[in-house]
Kinemage of the C-alpha trace (Angstrom):
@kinemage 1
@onewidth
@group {chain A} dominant
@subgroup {mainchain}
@vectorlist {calphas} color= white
{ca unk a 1} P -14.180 5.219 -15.467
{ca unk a 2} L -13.925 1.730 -13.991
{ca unk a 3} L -12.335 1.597 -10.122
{ca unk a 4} L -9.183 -0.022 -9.655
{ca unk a 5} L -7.963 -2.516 -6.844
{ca unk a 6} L -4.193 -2.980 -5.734
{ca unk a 7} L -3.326 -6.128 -3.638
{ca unk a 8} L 0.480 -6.389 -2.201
{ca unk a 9} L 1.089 -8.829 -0.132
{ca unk a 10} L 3.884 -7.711 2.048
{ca unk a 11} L 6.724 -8.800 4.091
{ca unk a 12} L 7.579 -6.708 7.022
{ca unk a 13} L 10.824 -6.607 9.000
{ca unk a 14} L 11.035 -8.366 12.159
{ca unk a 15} L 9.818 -6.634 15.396
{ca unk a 16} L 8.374 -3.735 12.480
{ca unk a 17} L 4.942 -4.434 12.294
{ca unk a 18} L 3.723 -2.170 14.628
{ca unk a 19} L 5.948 0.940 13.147
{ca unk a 20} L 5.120 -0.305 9.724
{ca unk a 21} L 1.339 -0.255 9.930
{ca unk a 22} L 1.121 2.773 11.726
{ca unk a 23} L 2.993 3.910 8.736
{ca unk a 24} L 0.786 2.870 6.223
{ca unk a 25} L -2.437 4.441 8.314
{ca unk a 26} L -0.338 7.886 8.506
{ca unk a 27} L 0.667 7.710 4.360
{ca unk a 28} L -2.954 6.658 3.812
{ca unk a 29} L -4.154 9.704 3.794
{ca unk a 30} L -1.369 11.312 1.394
{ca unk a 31} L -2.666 8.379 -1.007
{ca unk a 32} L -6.416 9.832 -0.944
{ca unk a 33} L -5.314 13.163 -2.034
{ca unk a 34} L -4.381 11.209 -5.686
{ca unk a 35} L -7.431 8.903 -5.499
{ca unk a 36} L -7.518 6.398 -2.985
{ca unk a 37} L -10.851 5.493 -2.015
{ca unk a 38} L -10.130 2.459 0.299
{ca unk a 39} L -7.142 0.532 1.805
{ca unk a 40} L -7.533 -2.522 4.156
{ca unk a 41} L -4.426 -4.181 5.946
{ca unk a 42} L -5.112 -7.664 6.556
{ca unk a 43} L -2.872 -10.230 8.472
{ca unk a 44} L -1.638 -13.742 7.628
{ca unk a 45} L -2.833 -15.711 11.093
{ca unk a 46} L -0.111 -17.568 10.477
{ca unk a 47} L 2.719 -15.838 9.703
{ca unk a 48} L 2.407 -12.259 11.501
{ca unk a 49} L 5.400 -10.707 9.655
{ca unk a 50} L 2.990 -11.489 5.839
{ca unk a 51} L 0.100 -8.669 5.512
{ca unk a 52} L -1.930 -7.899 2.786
{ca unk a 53} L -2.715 -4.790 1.673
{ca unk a 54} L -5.574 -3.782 -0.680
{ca unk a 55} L -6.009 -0.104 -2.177
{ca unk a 56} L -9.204 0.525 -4.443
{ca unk a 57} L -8.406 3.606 -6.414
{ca unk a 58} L -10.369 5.860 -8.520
{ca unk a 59} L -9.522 4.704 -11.551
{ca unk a 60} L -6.151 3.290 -13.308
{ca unk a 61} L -5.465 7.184 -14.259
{ca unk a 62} L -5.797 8.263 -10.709
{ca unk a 63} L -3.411 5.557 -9.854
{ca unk a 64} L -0.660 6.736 -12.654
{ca unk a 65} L -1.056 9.930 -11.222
{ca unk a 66} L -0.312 8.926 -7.710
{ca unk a 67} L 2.687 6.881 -9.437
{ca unk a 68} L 4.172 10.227 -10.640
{ca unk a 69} L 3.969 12.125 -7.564
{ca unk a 70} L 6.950 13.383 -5.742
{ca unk a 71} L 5.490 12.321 -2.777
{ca unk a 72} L 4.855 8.894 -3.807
{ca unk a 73} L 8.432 8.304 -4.302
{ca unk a 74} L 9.298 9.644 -0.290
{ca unk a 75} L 6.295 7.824 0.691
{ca unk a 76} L 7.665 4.041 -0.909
{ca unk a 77} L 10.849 5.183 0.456
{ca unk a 78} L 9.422 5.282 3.879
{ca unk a 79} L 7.521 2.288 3.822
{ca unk a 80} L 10.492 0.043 1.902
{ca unk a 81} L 12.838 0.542 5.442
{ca unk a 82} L 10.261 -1.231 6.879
{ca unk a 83} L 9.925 -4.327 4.609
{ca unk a 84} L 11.610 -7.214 4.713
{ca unk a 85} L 11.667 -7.475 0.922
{ca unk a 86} L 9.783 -6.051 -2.150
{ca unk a 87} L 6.078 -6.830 -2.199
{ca unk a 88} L 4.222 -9.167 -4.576
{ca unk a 89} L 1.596 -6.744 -6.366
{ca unk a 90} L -1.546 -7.609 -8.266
{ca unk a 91} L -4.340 -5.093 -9.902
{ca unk a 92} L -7.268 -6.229 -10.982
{ca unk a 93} L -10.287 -3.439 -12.914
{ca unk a 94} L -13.387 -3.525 -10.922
C-alpha cells in the first residue's frame, strides 16, 4: 500500500497563529491514531498569517478512514475557528 501526502496551504486568522498551531500540534496526535505518520507546519516568510501544512498518511485508506471519524469532524471544527478561510488542499501518492 503506497503512502499518501496531504499539502494545505492555510490561512490563519489574524493575531491566531500562535493558538492555531498549538492546535494543530495538540490534534496531531488524534490524527496518528487513524494513520498519520508525519505532519510538518511550514511558514510563508513573507506572509506570516499563510502556513503550509503537510500530512504523510499510511495509505489513501487510512486517510478515508480518518475522513469518517467522529472525531475528525470536532477536530476540523476546531481548527476552521481559527482560519481565516478554507484551505487549498493537494494529495499526491508517494
Amino acid at each position: 500500500m503506497a503512502q499518501m501526502a496531504l499539502t494545505r496551504q492555510v490561512y490563519f486568522l489574524p493575531g491566531k497563529r500562535d493558538e492555531a498551531v498549538n492546535v494543530l500540534k495538540r490534534n496531531e496526535e488524534i490524527r496518528r491514531r487513524y494513520g498519520l505518520v508525519q505532519q510538518l507546519i511550514l511558514r510563508k516568510n513573507v506572509d506570516p498569517s499563510v502556513h503550509l501544512i503537510i500530512q504523510i498518511w499510511e495509505s489513501e485508506e487510512a486517510y478515508q478512514r480518518w475522513l469518517k471519524s467522529e472525531e475528525r469532524a470536532r477536530v476540523w471544527d476546531e481548527e476552521r475557528k481559527l482560519r481565516a478561510r478554507e484551505p487549498t488542499v493537494t494529495f499526491t501518492v508517494v
